[in-house]
C-alpha positions as CSV (number, residue, x, y, z in Angstrom):
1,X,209.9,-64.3,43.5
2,X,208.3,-61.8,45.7
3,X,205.5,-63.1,48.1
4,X,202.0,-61.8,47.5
5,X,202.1,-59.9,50.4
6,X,205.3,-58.0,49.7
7,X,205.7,-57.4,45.7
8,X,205.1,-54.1,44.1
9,X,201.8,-54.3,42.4
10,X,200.7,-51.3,39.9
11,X,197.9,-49.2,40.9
12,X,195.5,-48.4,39.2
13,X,193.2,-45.4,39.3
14,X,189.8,-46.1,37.6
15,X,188.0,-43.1,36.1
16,X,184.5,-42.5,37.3
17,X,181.3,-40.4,36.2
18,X,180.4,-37.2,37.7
19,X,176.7,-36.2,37.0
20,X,176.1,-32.9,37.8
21,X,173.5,-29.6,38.0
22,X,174.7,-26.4,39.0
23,X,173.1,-22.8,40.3
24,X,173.3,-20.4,42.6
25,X,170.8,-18.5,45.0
26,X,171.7,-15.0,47.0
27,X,173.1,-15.0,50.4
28,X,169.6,-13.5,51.9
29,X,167.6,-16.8,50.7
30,X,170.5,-19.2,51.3
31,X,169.1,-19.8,55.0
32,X,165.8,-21.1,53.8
33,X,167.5,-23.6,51.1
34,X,169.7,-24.9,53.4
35,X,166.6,-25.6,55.8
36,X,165.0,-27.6,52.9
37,X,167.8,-29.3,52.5
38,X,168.6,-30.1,56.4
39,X,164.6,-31.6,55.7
40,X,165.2,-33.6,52.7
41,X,168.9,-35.4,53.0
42,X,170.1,-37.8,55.6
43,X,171.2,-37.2,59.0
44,X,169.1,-34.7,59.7
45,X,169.3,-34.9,63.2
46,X,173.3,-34.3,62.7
47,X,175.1,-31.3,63.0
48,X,175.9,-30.0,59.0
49,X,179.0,-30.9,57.6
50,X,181.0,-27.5,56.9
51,X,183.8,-27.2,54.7
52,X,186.9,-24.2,53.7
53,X,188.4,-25.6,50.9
54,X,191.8,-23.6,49.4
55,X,191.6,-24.9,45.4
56,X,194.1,-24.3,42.9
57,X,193.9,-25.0,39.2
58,X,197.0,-25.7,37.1
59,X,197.0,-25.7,33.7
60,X,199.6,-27.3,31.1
61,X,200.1,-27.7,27.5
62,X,200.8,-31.4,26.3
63,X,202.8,-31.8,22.8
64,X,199.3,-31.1,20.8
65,X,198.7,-28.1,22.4
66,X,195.7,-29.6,24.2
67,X,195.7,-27.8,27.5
68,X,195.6,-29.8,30.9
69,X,194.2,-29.1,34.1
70,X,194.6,-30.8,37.2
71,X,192.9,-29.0,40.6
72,X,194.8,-29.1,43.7
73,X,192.6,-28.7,47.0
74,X,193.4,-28.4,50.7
75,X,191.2,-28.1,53.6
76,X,192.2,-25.1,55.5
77,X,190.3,-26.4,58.8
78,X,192.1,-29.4,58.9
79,X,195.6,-28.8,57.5
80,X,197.0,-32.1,58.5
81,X,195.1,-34.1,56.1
82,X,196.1,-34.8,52.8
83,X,195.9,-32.7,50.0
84,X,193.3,-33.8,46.8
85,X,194.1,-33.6,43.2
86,X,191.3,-33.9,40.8
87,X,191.1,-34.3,37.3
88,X,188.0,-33.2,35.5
89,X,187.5,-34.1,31.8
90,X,185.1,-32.4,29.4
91,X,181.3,-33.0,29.3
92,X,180.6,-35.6,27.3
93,X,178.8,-34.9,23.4
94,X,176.0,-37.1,23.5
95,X,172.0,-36.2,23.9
96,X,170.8,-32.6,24.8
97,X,168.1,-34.2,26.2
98,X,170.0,-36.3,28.9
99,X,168.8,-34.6,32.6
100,X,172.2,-33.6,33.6
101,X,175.8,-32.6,32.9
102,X,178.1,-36.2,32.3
103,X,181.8,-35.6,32.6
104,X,184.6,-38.0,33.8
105,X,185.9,-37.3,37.1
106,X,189.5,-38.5,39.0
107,X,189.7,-37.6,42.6
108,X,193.0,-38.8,44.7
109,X,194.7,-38.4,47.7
110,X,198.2,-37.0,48.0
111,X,201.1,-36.2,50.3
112,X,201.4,-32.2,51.1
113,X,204.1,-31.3,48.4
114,X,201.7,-31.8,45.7
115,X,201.7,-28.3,44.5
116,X,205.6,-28.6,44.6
117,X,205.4,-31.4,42.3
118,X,203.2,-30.1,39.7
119,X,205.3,-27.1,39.6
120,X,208.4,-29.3,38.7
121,X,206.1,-31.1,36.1
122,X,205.7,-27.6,34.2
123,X,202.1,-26.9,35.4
124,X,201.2,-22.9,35.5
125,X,198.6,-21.9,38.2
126,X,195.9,-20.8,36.4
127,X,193.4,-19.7,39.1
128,X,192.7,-20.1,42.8
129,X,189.5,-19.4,44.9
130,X,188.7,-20.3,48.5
131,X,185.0,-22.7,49.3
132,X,183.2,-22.3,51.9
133,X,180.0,-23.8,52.8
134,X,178.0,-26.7,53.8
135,X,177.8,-30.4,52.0
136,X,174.5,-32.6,52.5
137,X,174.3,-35.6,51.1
138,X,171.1,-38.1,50.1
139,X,172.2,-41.7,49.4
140,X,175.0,-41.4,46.5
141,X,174.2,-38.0,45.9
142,X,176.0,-35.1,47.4
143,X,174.6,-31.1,47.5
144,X,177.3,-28.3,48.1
145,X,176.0,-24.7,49.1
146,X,179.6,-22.6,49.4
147,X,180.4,-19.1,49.3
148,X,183.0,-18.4,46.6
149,X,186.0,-16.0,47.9
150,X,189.4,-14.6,45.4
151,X,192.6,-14.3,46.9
152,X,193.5,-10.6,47.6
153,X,197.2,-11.8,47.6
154,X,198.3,-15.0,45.5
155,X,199.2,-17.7,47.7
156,X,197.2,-16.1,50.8
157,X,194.0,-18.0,51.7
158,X,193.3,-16.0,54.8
159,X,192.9,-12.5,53.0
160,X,189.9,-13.4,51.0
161,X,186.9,-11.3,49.5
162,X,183.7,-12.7,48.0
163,X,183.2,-12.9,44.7
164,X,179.5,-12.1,44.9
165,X,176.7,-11.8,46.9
166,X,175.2,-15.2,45.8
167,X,176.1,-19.2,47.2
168,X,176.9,-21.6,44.9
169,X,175.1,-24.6,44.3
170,X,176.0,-28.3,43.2
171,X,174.0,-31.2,43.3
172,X,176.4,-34.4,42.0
173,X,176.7,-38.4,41.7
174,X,179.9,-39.8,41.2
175,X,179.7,-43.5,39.9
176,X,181.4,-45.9,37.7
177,X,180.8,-45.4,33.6
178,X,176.9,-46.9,32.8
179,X,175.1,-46.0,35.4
180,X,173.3,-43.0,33.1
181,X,169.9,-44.0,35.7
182,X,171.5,-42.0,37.7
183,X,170.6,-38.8,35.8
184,X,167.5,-39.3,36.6
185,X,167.7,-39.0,40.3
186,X,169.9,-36.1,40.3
187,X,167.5,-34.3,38.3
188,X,164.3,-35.7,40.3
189,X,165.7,-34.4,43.3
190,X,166.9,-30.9,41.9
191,X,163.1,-30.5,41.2
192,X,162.1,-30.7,44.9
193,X,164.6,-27.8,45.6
194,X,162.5,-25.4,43.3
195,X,162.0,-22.5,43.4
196,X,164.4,-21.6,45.7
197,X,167.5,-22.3,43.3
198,X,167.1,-23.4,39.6
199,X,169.8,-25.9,39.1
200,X,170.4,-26.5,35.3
201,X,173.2,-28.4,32.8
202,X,176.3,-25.8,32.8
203,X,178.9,-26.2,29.8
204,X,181.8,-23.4,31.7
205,X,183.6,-23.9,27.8
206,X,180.9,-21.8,26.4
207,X,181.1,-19.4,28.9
208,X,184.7,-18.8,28.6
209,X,183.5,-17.4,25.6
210,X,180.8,-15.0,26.5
């Protein structure tokens, strides 16, 4: 037999909770947000965490026709580190009145060839955008403000154009299943960023349909 310390074990990847408002605000009031925020998260006294993420999302059909997406992500400051893939299930049917947006949410590291690999698996890219912005976080909960950029040239994160003249938004918790409290919080502290940005519950499958 294999000692503990050398046999294979399986690992297992344990789906979590993503609670989440979204919004957006235009570029000439996102200086005074991200003041607000620099007031109300931790580590003020820090420098702000920037980001340039280069996401991809592939799509694929399984043998029901369901389609599949996965969402590939590198960050172009630091290419050396690994690559993300993130799986994002639907929001979940349950009470209208709940304070936020509950979907499951799978977030793992990977070696560089990932895009590669889902490729050979049959996944189709689908879409691809460019991040860029700030992320401030309070206890569990974590606030993005990122300009959205398209591609000019597929496969080319460096020749970029915005997609508007608005930042995104996103206020999220990620915790294991039960923890619906947590709602709570998230939408507590979206109220403290009013007026400047109106975060709100966003389904994006009813908008695919607008």
């Amino acid at each position: 037999m294999e000692s503990g310390s050398t046999a294979r074990r399986p690992v297992s990847v344990v789906p979590q909770q993503e609670y989440l408002l979204q919004g957006s605000i235009m570029d000439n009031s996102c200086e005074v947000l991200l003041h607000r925020l620099r007031g109300l998260c931790d580590n003020s006294e820090l420098p702000p965490e920037n980001f340039n993420d280069y996401e991809m999302a592939y799509q694929i059909r399984g043998p029901t026709g369901t389609p599949l997406v996965l969402r590939a992500r590198q960050a172009l400051d630091f290419p050396g580190n690994p690559w993300h893939l993130r799986y994002i299930g639907q929001p979940e049917v349950g009470d209208k009145n709940r304070p936020t947006l509950v979907r499951s949410s799978i977030d793992v590291s990977t070696s560089k060839n990932l895009v590669q690999f889902l490729t050979e698996l049959g996944f189709r890219l689908e879409s691809e955008f460019v991040l860029k912005g700030q992320v401030f976080r309070k206890g569990r909960m974590k606030v993005i403000v990122a300009k959205v950029y398209q591609l000019l040239q597929q496969g080319n994160p460096k020749n970029l154009e915005p997609i508007s003249q608005s930042h995104l938004v996103e206020l999220s918790v990620v915790a294991p299943s039960g923890q619906d409290a947590l709602a709570d919080e998230v939408k507590a502290f979206a109220e403290q960023l009013k007026p400047l940005v109106q975060l709100e519950k966003i389904d994006h499958r009813r908008l695919q349909h607008i």
